[in-house]
N, C-alpha and C positions, 0 to 999 in steps of 0.2 A: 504494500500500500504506500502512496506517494504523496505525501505532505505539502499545499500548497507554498512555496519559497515565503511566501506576502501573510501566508494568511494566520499567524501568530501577530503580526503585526498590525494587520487590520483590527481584527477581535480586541489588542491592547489600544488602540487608537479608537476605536466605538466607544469603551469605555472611556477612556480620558476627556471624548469629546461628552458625552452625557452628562459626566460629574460637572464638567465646565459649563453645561447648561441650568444643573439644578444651582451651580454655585453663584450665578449669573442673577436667576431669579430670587433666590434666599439674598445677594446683596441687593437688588432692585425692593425688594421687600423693605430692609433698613433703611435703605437711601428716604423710602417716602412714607414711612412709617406703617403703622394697623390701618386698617381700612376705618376709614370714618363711620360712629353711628348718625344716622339721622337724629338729630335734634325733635323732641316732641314743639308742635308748636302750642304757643302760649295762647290758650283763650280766654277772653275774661269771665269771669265768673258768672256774673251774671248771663252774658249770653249761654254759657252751658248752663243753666238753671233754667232758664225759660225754653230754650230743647229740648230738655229734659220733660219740662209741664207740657207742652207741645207734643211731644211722644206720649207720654202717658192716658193723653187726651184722644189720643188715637190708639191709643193700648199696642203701643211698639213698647212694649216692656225693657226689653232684654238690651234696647238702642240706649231706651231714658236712665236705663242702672248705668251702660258704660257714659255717659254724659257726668253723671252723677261723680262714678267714681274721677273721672275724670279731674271735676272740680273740686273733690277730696285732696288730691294727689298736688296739683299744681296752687291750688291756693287754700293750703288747709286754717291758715289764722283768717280767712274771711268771713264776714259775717254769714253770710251764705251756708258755710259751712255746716251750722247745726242745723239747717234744714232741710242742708242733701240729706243728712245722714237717716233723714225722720223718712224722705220721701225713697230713697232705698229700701228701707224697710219694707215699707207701701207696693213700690213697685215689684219686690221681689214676692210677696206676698200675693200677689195680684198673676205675677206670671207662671205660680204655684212651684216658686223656688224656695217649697218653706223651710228646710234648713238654712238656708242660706239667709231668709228672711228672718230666723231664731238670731243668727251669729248679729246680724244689723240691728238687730234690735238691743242683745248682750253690750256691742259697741257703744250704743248711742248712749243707754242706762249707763256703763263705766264710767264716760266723758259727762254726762249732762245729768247724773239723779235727781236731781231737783228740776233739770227742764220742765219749761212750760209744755212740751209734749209726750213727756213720761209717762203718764198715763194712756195716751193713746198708744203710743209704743208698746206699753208693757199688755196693751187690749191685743195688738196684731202678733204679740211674741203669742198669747197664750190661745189664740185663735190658729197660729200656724200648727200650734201642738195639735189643737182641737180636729183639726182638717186631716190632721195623721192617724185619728185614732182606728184599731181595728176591730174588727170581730170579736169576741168574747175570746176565744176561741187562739186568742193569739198572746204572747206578751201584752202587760200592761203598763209598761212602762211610762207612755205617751199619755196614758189616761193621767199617771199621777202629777208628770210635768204639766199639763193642762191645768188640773188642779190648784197646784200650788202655783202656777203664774197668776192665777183668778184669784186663788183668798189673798196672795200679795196685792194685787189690783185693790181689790176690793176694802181691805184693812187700810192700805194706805192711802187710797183715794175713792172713801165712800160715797162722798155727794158728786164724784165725776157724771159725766154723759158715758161711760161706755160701764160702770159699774153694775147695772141693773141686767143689760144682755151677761156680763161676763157670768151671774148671778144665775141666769135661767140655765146659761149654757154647765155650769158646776153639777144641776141636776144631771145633766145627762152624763157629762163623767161619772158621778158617783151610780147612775144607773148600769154604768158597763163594767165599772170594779166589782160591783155586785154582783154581776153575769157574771161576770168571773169566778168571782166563789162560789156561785149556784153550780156552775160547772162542774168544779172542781167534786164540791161538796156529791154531787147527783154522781160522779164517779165513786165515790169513795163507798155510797150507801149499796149502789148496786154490786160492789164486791165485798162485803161484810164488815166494810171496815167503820164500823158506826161511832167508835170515839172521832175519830177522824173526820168525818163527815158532822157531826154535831158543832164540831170548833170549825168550819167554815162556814154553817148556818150560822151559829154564834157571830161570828164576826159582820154578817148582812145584817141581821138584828139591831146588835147592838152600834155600828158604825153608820152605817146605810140603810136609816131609818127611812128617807126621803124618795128612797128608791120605788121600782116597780116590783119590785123582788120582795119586798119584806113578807107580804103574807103568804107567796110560797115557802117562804125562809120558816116560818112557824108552823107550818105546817109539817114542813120535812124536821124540824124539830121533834115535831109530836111522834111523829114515828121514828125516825131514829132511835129516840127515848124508849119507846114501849119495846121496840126488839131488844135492849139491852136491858130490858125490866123494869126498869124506873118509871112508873107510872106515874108519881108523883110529880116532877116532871116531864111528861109528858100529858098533866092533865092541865097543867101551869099552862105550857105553849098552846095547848088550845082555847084556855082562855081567854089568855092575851089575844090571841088570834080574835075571835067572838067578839072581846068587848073593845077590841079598837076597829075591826071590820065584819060587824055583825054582817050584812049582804053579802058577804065573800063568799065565794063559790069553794074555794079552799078552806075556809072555817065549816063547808059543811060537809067536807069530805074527811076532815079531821073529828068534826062529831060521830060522824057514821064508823068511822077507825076505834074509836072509844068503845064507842056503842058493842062492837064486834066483842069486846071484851068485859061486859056491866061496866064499864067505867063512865065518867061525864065528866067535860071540862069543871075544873075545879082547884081556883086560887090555892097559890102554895108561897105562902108571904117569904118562908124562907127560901127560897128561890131566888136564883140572881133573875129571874126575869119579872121578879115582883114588879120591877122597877119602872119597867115599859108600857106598862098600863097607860094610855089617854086621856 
């Protein structure tokens, strides 16, 4: 085999010339430095503010938050400023970005607690929870957030305009933590496990009196009780049942359960649920 005379010398010369090309560009590089960033340009505040209400007015959500943030960023000591941060909230809430609308509202409350719009803020934090809640049937985590954004609402700003919605809206969380332990509780009876089942009745009872649940809650009391023998009560929880919802359709299916056995509803003062009488 025959070696071209040249061709060691090409192959070393390809090389030399390529390195000479990157070393060409790598100095071209320092000679005119990093590539330049674009510069954001400055807009005044006010004009991104009224974009902003402009977009929203047309429910460009997602336009009026970047306008917003905008005006956070390039002029945050402006006056303006604490009422992007209210109407981020607003718009994120609106565009059903509600975490994101939680963390804007968390912002605003840090920087402004006493703001003249803290209450509406703390109305749209606890409305974003509200919007998330799920099925019984799921975690209730978002119920409880819900909650305590409302009774903080509500303690610290009774005679607001948004305290009497956040007030109705409280009942229906506490109606779904209640699902929840009916739940729980309806599993725990239909496998034998009737201490168990009793302490999450117990807890709708005595927590989530307000609820829709409560005179199932006494009911499934009342039998829980008599399958574990305690009639006593279980002649209690039917009363209570009876005398705070005589018309209940479940106070007469708890009489008829008694009945199955001579027994009748009947006050048991020593009873922790003496207490819940009406």
């Amino acid at each position: 085999m025959t070696i071209d005379a040249f061709g060691g010398f090409t192959s070393r010369a390809a090389r030399f010339l390529t390195i000479a090309l990157v070393t060409a560009v790598l100095a071209g590089c320092s000679l005119f430095g990093p590539p330049k960033i674009k510069e954001e340009p400055i807009i005044p505040a006010q004009t991104l503010y009224q974009k902003a209400l402009d977009d929203i007015d047309r429910q460009y959500f997602q336009s009026a938050i970047k306008s917003l943030e905008t005006l956070d960023r390039q002029h945050p000591r402006d006056a303006l400023s604490e009422q992007s941060k209210v109407m981020q909230v607003f718009a994120n809430y609106r565009a059903n970005k509600l975490d994101e609308a939680i963390l804007a509202a968390d912002r605003y409350l840090a920087l402004y607690p006493n703001g003249k719009d803290a209450p509406y803020v703390m109305y749209l934090k606890g409305n974003a929870y509200f919007a998330q809640i799920k099925d019984i049937t799921r975690d209730q985590q978002i119920s409880t957030d819900a909650i305590d954004t409302y009774r903080l609402l509500i303690s610290t700003y009774p005679k607001s305009d948004y305290a009497k919605d956040a007030q109705e809206k409280l009942l229906v969380a506490y109606d779904q933590l209640a699902g929840k332990e009916m739940s729980v509780g309806r599993y725990y009876l239909g496998n034998g496990q009737y201490t168990a089942a009793i302490n999450r009745f117990r807890v709708v009872v005595e927590t989530w009196q307000t609820s829709t649940h409560i005179e199932e809650a006494l009911y499934r009391l009342t039998e829980a009780y008599l399958l574990l023998g305690l009639t006593n009560e279980a002649m209690t929880a039917a009363e209570v049942l009876g005398h705070n919802y005589p018309s209940s359709t479940w106070y007469k299916e708890a009489f008829a359960l008694l009945g199955k056995q001579g027994l009748a509803p009947t006050a048991n003062s020593g009873s922790w649920m003496s207490g819940l009488r009406k």
